[in-house]
matplotlib code that plots the C-alpha trace (Angstrom):
import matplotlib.pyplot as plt

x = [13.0, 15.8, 17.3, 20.9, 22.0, 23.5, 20.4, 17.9, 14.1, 13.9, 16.5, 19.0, 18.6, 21.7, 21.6, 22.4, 20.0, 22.0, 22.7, 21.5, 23.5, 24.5, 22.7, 22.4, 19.3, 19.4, 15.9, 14.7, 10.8, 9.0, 6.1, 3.1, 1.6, 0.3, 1.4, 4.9, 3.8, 2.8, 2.2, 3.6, 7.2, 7.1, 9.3, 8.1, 4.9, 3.5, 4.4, 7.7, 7.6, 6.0, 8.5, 11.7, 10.3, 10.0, 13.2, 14.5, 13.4, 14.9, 18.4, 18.7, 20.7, 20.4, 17.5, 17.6, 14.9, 15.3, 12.7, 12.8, 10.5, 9.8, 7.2, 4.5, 2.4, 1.4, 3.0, 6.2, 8.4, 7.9, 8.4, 11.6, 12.6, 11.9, 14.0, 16.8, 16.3, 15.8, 19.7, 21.6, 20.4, 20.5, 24.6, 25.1, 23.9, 25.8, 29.1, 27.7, 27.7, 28.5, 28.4, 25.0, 21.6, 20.2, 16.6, 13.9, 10.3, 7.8, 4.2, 2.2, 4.0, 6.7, 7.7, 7.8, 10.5, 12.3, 12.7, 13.9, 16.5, 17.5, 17.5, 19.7, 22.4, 24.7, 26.3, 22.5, 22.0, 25.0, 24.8, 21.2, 19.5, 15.8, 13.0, 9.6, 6.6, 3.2, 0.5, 2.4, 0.9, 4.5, 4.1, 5.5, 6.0, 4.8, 5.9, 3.2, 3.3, 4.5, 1.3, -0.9, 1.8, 2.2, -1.4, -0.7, 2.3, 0.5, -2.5, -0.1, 1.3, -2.1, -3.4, 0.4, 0.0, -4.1, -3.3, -0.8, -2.4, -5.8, -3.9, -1.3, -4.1, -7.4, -8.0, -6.3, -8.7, -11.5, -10.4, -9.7, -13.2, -15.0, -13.0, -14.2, -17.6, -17.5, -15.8, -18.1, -20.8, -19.3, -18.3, -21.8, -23.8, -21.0, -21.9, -25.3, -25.6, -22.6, -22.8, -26.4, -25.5, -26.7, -24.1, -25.3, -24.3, -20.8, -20.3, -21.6, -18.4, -17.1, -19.8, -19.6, -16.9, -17.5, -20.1, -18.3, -14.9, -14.6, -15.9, -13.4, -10.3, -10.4, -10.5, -7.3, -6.0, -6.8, -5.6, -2.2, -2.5, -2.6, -0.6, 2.3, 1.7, 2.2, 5.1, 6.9, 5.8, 7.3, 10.5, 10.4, 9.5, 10.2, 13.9, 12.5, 9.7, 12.6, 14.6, 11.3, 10.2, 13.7, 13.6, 10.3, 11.3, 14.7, 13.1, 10.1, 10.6, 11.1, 12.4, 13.4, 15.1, 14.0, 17.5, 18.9, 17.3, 17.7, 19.5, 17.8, 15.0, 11.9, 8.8, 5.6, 2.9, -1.5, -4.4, -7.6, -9.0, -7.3, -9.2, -5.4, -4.9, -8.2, -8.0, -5.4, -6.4, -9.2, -7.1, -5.0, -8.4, -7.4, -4.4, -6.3, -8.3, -5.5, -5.4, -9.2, -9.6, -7.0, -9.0, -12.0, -11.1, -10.1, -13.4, -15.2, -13.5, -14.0, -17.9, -17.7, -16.5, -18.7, -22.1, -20.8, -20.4, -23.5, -24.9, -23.1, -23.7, -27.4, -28.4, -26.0, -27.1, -31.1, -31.0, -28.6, -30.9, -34.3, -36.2, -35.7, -38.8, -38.2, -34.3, -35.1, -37.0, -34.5, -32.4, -29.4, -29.5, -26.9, -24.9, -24.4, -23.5, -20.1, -19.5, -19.3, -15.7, -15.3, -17.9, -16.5, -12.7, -14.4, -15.3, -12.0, -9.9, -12.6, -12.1, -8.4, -8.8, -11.6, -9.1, -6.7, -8.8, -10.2, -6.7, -5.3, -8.8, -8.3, -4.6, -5.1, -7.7, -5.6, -3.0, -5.3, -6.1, -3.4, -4.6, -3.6, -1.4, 0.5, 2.1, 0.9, 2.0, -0.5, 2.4, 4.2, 1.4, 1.1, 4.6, 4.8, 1.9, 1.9, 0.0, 0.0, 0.8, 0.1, 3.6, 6.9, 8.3, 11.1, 13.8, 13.1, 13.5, 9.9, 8.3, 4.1, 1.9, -2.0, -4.3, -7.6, -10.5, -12.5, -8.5, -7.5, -11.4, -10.5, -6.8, -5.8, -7.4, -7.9, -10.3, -9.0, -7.6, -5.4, -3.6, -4.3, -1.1, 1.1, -1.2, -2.1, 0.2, -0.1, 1.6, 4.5, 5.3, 5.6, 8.4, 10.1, 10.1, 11.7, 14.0, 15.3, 15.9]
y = [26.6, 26.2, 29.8, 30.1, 30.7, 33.9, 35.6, 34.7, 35.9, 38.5, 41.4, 40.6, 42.6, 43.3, 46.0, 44.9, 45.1, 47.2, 44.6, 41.6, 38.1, 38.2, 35.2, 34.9, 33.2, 31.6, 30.2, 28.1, 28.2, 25.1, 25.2, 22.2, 20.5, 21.8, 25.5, 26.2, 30.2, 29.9, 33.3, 32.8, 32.3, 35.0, 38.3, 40.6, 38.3, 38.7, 35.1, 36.4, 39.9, 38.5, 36.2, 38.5, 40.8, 38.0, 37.1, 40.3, 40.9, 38.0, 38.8, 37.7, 40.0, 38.6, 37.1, 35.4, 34.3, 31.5, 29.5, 27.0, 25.9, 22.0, 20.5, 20.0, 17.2, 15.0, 12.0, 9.7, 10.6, 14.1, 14.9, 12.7, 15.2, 18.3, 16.8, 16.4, 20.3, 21.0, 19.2, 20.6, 24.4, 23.7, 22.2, 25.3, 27.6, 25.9, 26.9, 29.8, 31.0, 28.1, 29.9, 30.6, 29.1, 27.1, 25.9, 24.5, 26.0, 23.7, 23.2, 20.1, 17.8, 20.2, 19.1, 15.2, 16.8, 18.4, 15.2, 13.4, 15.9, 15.7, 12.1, 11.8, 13.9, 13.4, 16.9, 18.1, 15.9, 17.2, 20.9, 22.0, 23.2, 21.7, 21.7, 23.3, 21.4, 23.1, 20.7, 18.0, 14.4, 12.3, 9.3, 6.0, 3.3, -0.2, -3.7, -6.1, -9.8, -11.4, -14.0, -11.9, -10.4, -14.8, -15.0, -14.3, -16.0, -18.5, -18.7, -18.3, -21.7, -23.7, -22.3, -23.3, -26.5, -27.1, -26.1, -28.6, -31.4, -30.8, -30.4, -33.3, -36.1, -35.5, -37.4, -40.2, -39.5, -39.9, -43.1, -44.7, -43.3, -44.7, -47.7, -48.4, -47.6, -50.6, -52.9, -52.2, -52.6, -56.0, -57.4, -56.9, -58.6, -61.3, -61.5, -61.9, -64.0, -66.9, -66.6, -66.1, -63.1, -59.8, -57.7, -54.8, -57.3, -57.2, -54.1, -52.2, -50.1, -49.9, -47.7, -46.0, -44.7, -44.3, -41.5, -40.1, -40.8, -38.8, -35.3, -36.2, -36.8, -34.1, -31.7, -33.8, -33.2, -29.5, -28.8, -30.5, -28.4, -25.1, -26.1, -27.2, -23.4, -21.8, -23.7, -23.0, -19.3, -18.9, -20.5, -18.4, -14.9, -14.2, -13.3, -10.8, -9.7, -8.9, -7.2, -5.2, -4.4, -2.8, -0.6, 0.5, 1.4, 3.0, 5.4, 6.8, 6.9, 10.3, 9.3, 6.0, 4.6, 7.2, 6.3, 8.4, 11.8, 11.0, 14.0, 16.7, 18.7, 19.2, 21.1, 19.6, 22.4, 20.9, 22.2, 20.1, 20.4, 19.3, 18.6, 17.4, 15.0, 14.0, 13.5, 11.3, 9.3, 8.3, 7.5, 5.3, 2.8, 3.3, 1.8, -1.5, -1.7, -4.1, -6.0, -6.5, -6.9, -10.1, -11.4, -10.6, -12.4, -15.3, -15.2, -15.5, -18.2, -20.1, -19.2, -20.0, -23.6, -24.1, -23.2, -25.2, -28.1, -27.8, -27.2, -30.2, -32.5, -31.9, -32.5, -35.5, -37.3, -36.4, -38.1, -41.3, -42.0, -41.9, -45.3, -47.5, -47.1, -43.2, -43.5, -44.9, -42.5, -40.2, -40.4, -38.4, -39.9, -42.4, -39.8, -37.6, -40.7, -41.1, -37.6, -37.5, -37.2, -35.0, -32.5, -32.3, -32.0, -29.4, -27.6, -27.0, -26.2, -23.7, -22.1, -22.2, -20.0, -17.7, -16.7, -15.8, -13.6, -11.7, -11.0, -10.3, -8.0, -6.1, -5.6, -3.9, -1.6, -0.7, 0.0, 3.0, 4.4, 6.6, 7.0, 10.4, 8.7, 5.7, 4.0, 4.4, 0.9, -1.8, -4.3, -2.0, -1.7, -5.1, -5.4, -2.0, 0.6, 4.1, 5.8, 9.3, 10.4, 13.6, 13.1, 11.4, 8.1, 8.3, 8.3, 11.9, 14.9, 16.4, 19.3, 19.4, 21.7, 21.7, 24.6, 24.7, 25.3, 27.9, 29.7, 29.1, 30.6, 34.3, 34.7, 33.3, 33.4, 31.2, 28.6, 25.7, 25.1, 22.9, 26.8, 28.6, 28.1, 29.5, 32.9, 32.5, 35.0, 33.2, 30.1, 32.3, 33.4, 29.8, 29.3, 32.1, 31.2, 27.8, 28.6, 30.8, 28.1]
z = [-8.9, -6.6, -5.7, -5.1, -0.9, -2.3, -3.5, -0.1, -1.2, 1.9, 2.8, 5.8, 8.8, 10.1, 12.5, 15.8, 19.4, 22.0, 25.0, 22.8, 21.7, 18.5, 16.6, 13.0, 11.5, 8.1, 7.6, 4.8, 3.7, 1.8, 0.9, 0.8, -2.0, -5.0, -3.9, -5.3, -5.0, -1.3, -0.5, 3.1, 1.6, -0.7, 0.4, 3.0, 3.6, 7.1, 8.0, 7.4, 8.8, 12.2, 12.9, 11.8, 14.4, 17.3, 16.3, 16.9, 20.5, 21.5, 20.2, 16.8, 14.6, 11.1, 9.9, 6.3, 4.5, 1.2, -0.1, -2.1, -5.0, -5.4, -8.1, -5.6, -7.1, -4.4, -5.4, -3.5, -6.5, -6.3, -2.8, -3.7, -6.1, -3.3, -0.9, -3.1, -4.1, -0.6, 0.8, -2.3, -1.1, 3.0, 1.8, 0.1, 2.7, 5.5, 3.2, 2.7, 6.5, 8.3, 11.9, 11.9, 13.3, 10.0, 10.4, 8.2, 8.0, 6.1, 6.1, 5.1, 2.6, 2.8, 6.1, 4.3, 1.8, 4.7, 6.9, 3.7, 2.9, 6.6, 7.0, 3.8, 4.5, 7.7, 7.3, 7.9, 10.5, 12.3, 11.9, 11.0, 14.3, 13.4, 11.6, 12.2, 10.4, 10.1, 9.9, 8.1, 7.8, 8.5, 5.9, 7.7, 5.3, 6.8, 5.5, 4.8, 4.8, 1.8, 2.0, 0.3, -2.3, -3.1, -4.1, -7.2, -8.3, -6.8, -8.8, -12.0, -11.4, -10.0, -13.6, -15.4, -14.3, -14.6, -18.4, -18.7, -17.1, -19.1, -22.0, -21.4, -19.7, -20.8, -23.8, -21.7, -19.0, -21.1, -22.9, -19.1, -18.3, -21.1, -21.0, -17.4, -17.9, -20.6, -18.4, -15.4, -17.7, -19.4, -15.8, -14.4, -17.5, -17.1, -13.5, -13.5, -16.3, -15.9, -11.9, -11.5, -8.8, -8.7, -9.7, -7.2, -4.4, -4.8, -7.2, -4.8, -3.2, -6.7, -7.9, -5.0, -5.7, -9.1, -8.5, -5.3, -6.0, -8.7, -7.6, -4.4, -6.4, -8.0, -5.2, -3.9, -6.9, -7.0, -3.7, -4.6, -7.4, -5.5, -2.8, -5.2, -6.6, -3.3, -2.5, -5.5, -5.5, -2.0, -2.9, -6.1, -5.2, -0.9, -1.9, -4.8, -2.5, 0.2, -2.3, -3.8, -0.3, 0.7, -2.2, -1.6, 1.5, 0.7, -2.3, -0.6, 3.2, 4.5, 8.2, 8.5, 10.3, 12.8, 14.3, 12.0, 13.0, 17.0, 17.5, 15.3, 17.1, 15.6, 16.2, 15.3, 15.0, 14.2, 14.3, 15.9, 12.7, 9.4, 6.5, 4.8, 7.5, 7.7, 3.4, 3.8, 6.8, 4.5, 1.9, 4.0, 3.7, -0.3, 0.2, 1.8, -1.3, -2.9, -0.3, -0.4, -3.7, -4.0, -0.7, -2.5, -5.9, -3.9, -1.8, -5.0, -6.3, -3.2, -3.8, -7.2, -6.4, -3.4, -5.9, -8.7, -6.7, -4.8, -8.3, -9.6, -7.0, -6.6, -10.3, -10.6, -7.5, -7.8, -11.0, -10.0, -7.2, -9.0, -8.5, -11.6, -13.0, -13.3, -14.0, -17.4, -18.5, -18.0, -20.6, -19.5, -15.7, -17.5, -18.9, -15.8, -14.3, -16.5, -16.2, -12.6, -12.4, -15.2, -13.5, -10.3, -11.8, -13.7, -10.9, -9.1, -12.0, -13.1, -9.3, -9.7, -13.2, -11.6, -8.9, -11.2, -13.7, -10.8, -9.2, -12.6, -13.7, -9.9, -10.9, -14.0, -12.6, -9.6, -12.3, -13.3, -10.1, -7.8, -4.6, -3.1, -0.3, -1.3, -4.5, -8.0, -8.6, -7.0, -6.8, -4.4, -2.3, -1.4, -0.2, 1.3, 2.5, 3.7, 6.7, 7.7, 11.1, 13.2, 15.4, 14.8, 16.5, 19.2, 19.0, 17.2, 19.3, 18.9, 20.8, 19.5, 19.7, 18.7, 18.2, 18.7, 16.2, 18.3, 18.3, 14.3, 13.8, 15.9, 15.2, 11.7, 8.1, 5.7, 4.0, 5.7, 9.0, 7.3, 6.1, 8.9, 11.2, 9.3, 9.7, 13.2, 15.6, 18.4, 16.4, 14.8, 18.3, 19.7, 16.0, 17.2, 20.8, 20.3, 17.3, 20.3, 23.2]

ax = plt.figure().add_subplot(projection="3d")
ax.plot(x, y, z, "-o")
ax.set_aspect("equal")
plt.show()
């Protein structure tokens, strides 16, 4: 938990060096994810010890160790919760002993929590000296477009209104069907048999477009449909996507606007090798998965419809074509004829509803799944990602430094490179070096 300024983890060293400015060092320690007993911030560790004694030769006088001790969990809400920790003990220090040198120490998501605090706070930003992050991946949140995030409202409203159109119109649909079937049937016996004309002569656009009208209406119809969704989606939902976006953005950045932390120095140490980094540069591709999967669910619709009416229009037409001969002995070549319009209606509402199942189905399965960078909340990842990054934007102050594998492998220890600056000498000495400048 948070430890009060007053009782630091380490003992002060106050005994001066003959001939040496005197400069007082109050350093805060936070630790990464999912290691709230980091051995490196504990008292006396030889992360600590090493870089007390740099300190020393090159005049420091006091050197005070805190830590402090945030959840860990690697979530947005979490690291939310450190940074908030993190100000209230950096305010308190500065009261504390406001004329010394206060810096920040952090490793992996620890430097996250520290950039937060920082970027919250203008009394940090004015009198902390910096902040040194050890192999953190900097989360930058991105803003999609709100296209995809419309899909779905989208596809609520095509499938609003198909419901209320099918169950409004369709009895009256099929009375005005089976009525013109009679008439068209009436009119030609009337034809032929008063006029002495073949009906096929002059009825010949009308059927036509009785067999390919219908299947073509329909898809007007159905794209009206959607597009009518979509429009009223967008005038719906942009302002709330806006507003969702913005507080996306506002509760789970850790430096932006950058503009903010123009003026504080930081020092950016990585290792060639990162298996963290690497974890989560993976996981960015996680994050797409949302995106995919509404693309996907529209995709298959789209397939859907394009086999069913293929489907559809292959049986319909192969048996409304037979010769005559073969058309009457099939009895249902009649029937497929009245239901032309009816199939091929069928087949773009049924589209419009697989669309929506297969967004909704992906939705509730993303629901279930928390990526190890991003959002836990699928909806907030289509209006506003995450990525990780080795190095911070300008206009941030940032001196970098990256090891090398073959150099982590002879001078530090450690299972993963990812830990291993923080117990590398040659690193401490470069912390103590530029906490000095």
């Amino acid at each position: 938990m948070l430890q009060p300024a007053s009782e630091p983890v380490a003992a002060q060293i106050s005994e001066p060096v003959a001939g040496a400015a005197r400069t007082r060092f109050v350093i805060t320690l936070v630790h990464g994810t999912w290691a709230d007993n980091a051995p490196w911030t504990q008292t006396g560790s030889p992360f600590c010890l090493q870089l007390e004694a740099q300190l020393r030769k090159r005049g420091a006088t006091s050197v005070t160790f805190s830590r402090i001790s945030w959840g860990g969990r690697n979530t947005h809400q979490e690291r939310r919760t450190g940074s908030i920790q993190l100000r209230r003990h950096l305010l308190a220090q500065l009261i504390q002993d406001p004329s010394a040198r206060h810096y920040v120490i952090a490793h992996s998501h620890g430097g996250n929590v520290a950039m937060r605090a920082v970027c919250g706070s203008p009394t940090l930003r004015g009198q902390l000296q910096g902040i040194v992050a050890m192999a953190t991946p900097f989360l930058a949140f991105v803003q999609q477009s709100f296209r995809l995030a419309l899909v779905r409202p989208a596809l609520k409203n095509a499938v609003e209104i198909v419901v209320a159109l099918v169950a409004s119109y369709v009895f009256s649909i099929a009375g005005a069907l089976l009525l013109l079937s009679i008439l068209m049937a009436g009119l030609t016996i009337w034809v032929e048999w008063a006029l002495d004309f073949p009906a096929s002569a002059w009825a010949g656009w009308g059927w036509a477009y009785y067999r390919w009208g219908g299947p073509v209406v329909a898809a007007a119809v159905s794209a009206g449909v959607l597009y009518y969704g979509w429009d009223q989606a967008k005038n719906d939902n942009t302002g709330l996507l806006q507003a969702e976006s913005s507080r996306v953005l506002r509760r789970y950045s850790y430096f932006q606007p950058e503009a903010r932390l123009a003026n504080m120095p930081v020092l950016v140490l990585s290792s060639a090798l990162d298996e963290a980094y690497s974890v989560l540069a993976g996981s960015w591709w996680m994050h797409r998965v949302t995106g995919w999967g509404i693309r996907l669910a529209v995709g298959c619709a789209i397939g859907v419809t394009v086999a069913l009416v293929v489907a559809v229009t292959f049986i319909y037409y192969s048996a409304a074509f037979l010769p005559a001969n073969a058309a009457k002995s099939v009895g249902w070549a009649g029937l497929l004829d009245r239901l032309a319009a009816f199939a091929g209606a069928a087949v773009f509402c049924l589209s419009i509803f697989v669309a929506y199942w297969l967004v909704e189905a992906f939705m509730q399965v993303g629901r279930r799944a928390n990526p190890g960078l991003g959002l836990s909340d699928p909806a907030e990842n289509i209006v506003c990602n995450v990525r990780a990054r080795r190095g911070l934007p300008a206009p941030i102050q940032t001196t970098s430094k990256r090891y090398g594998i073959w150099q982590l492998t002879r001078h530090a220890k450690g299972l993963l490179f990812h830990s291993r600056i923080y117990t590398h000498p040659p690193a401490i000495q470069d912390i103590a070096e530029w906490l000095s400048r």
